[in-house]
N, C-alpha and C positions, 0 to 999 in steps of 0.2 A: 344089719340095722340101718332103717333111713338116717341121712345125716339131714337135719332139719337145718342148721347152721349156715349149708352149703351157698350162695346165692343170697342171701339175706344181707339188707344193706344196714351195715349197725354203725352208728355214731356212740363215740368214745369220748366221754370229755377227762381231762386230766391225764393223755395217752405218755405223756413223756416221760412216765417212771410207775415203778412201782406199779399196783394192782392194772392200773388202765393199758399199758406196754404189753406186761404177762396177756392179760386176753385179747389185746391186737392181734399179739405173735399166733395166739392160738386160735383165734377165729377166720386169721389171715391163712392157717393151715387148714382150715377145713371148706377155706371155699368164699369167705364172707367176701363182702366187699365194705373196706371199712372207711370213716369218713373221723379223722384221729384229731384230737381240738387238745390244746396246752395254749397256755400263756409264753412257754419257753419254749422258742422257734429251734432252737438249735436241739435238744431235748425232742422235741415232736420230729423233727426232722430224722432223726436217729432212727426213733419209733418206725416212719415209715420206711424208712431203708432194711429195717431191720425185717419186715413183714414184704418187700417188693424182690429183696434179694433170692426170698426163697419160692419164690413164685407165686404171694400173693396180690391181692389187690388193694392199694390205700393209698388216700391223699391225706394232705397236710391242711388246715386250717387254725393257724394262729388265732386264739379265742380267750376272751377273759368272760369266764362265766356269770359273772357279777353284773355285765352289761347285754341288755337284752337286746337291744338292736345285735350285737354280734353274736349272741346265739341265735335270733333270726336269719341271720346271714349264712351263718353255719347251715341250719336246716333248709336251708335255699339250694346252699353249696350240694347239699347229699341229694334233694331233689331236681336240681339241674344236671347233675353228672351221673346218677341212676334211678331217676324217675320214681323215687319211693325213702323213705323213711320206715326199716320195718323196726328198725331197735334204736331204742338211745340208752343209752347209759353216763348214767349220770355219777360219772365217778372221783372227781375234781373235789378234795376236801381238805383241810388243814387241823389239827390238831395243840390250841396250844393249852395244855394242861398247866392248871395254875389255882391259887386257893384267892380267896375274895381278899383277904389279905396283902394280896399281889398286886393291887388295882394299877399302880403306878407304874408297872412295868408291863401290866400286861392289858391296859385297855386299848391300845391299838388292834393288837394282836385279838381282841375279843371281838372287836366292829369288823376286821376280816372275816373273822373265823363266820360270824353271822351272814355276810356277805356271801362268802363263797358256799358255806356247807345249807345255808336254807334259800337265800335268795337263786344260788348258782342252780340246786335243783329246781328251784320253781319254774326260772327260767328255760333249763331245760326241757321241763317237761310244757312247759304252753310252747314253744318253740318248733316242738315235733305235732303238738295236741291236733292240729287242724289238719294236714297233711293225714296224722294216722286216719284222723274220723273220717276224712273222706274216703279211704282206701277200705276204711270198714273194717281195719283190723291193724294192730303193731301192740311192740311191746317197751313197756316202760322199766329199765332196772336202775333201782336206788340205793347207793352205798352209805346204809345206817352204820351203826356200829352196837356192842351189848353195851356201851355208855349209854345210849340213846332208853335202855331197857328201866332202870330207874336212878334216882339221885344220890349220887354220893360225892364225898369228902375231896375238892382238888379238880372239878370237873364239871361244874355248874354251869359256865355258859357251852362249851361242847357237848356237853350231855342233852344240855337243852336244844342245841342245833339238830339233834341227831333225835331226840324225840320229835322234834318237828316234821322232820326227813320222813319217820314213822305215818305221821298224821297227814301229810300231804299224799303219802304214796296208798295207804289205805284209803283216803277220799277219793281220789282218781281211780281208783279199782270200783270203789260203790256207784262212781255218777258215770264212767264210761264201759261199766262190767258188758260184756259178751263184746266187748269192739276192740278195749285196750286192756293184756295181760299189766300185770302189776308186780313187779318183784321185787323185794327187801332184802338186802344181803347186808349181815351184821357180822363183820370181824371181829375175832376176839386178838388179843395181842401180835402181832406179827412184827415183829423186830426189822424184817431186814427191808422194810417197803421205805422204809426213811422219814415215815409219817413223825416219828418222832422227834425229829429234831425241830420240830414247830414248838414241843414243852416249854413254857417258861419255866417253871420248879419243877425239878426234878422228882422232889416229894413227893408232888401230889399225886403220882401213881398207886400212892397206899389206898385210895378210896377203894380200885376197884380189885384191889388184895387183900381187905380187910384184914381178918385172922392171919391169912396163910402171909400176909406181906415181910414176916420177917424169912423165911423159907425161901419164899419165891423171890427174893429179890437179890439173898443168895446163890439162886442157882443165874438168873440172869445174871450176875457178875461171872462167875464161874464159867457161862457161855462165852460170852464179850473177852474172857480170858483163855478159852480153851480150855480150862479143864475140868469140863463137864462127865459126869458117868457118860458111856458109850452109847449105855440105851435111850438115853434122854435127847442125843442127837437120831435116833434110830427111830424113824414112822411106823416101821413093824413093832416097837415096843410100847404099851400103854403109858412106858413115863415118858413118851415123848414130851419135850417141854417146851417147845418154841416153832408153832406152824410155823412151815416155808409157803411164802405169798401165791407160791403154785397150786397150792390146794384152795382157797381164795376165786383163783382165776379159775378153775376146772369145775366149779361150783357153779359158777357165773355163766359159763359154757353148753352145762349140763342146765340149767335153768333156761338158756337159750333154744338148746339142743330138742324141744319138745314139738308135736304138733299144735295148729294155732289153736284147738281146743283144749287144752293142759297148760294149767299154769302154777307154777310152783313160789309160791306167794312168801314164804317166810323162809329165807336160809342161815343158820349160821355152824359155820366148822370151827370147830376148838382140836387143839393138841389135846390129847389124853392127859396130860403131866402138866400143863399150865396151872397157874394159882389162882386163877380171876375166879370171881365169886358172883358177878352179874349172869 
């Protein structure tokens, strides 16, 4: 099978953990040449050691995606040191779940959260936008989430960042269609990416558990504790209950992995056994 990945210069924003790291490591294995942006120098730094050690190709660019001159910089960065921008991803997001109720603890955490998860994409994508046009072709990937899908209880301004995420990345597919691919990758729960620890209430994860949130929030303790049934840690079993971030990443991969006439527009992988109801 052609490996389409190989040679392809892909920018990674958010690379210092979690989803942005896992597809460094594995884009850095098949060839890419990657160009890895975090806020947190020591974190990115990691990333690219971790992707150079095994014989791949990546620099470091310390970046706050919130600030558009240095995602310019960025896309300067990846057009100075390989003459091209074929992928960005835009993967840099914060999660603080919280009910309106909350406002006094969590309005910072909200002006972030809009900052990084709509501004940080936007920037992203006008950042590569001119570079791809001229090349006549690249791809844009945007990490939505199933919150982004509709409104619920405990997640109103994240929901709404990630609906936005939706709306920005579908318009750039309609006004640069046959130049720039378009991909929406929507995670459904993934524990172990760290995203979580941005929540302000804890609670408010019942919105996207409706019904099932007294079940499922038993068995996430029960994980967190180890004593989960067997199969539910088991990917071969339908009760798996808690995607590992790898599958996430290999999505992302495989969304990349296409020729430039295929583009695979809407992704999301869920565990068999999760509770989420979006």
């Amino acid at each position: 099978m052609p490996n389409y990945v190989e040679n392809k210069v892909i920018i990674v924003t958010g690379a210092g953990g979690g989803f942005g790291r896992l597809i460094c490591q594995k884009a850095g294995a098949l060839g890419a040449k990657l160009v890895c942006a975090d806020i947190d120098e020591a974190a990115l730094a990691e990333t690219v050691s971790l992707v150079t050690s095994t014989g791949g190709t990546a620099s470091a660019v310390p970046t706050d995606v919130t600030n558009l001159a240095q995602m310019k910089a960025l896309a300067a960065h990846a057009v100075a040191k390989h003459s091209a921008i074929d992928v960005m991803i835009n993967n840099a997001g914060i999660m603080p779940l919280s009910f309106f109720s909350d406002h006094e603890a969590a309005s910072d955490a909200w002006s972030r959260c809009i900052d990084i998860n709509i501004k940080g994409v936007l920037n992203g994508i006008t950042a590569a936008y001119d570079q791809m046009m001229t090349q006549g072709r690249g791809h844009v990937v945007n990490l939505s989430s199933i919150y982004g899908n509709f409104p619920v209880v405990g997640a109103a301004v994240y929901g709404a960042t990630k609906s936005a995420v939706n709306f920005l990345s579908e318009s750039l597919r309609v006004e640069a269609q046959g130049k720039i691919k378009v991909t929406i990758v929507k995670p459904t729960g993934v524990p172990a990416t760290g995203l979580g620890s941005g929540v302000i209430n804890d609670e408010a994860i019942v919105g996207i558990l409706g019904q099932n949130a007294p079940s499922y929030l038993g068995t996430l303790m029960a994980l967190a504790e180890g004593k989960v049934e067997p199969g539910q840690l088991d990917p071969e079993q339908p009760g798996y209950a808690a995607l590992d971030p790898g599958y996430i990443a290999d999505a992302i991969i495989t969304a990349i992995d296409q020729p430039w006439g295929v583009s695979l527009g809407d992704i999301t992988v869920r565990a068999t056994g999760d509770g989420y109801i979006l």
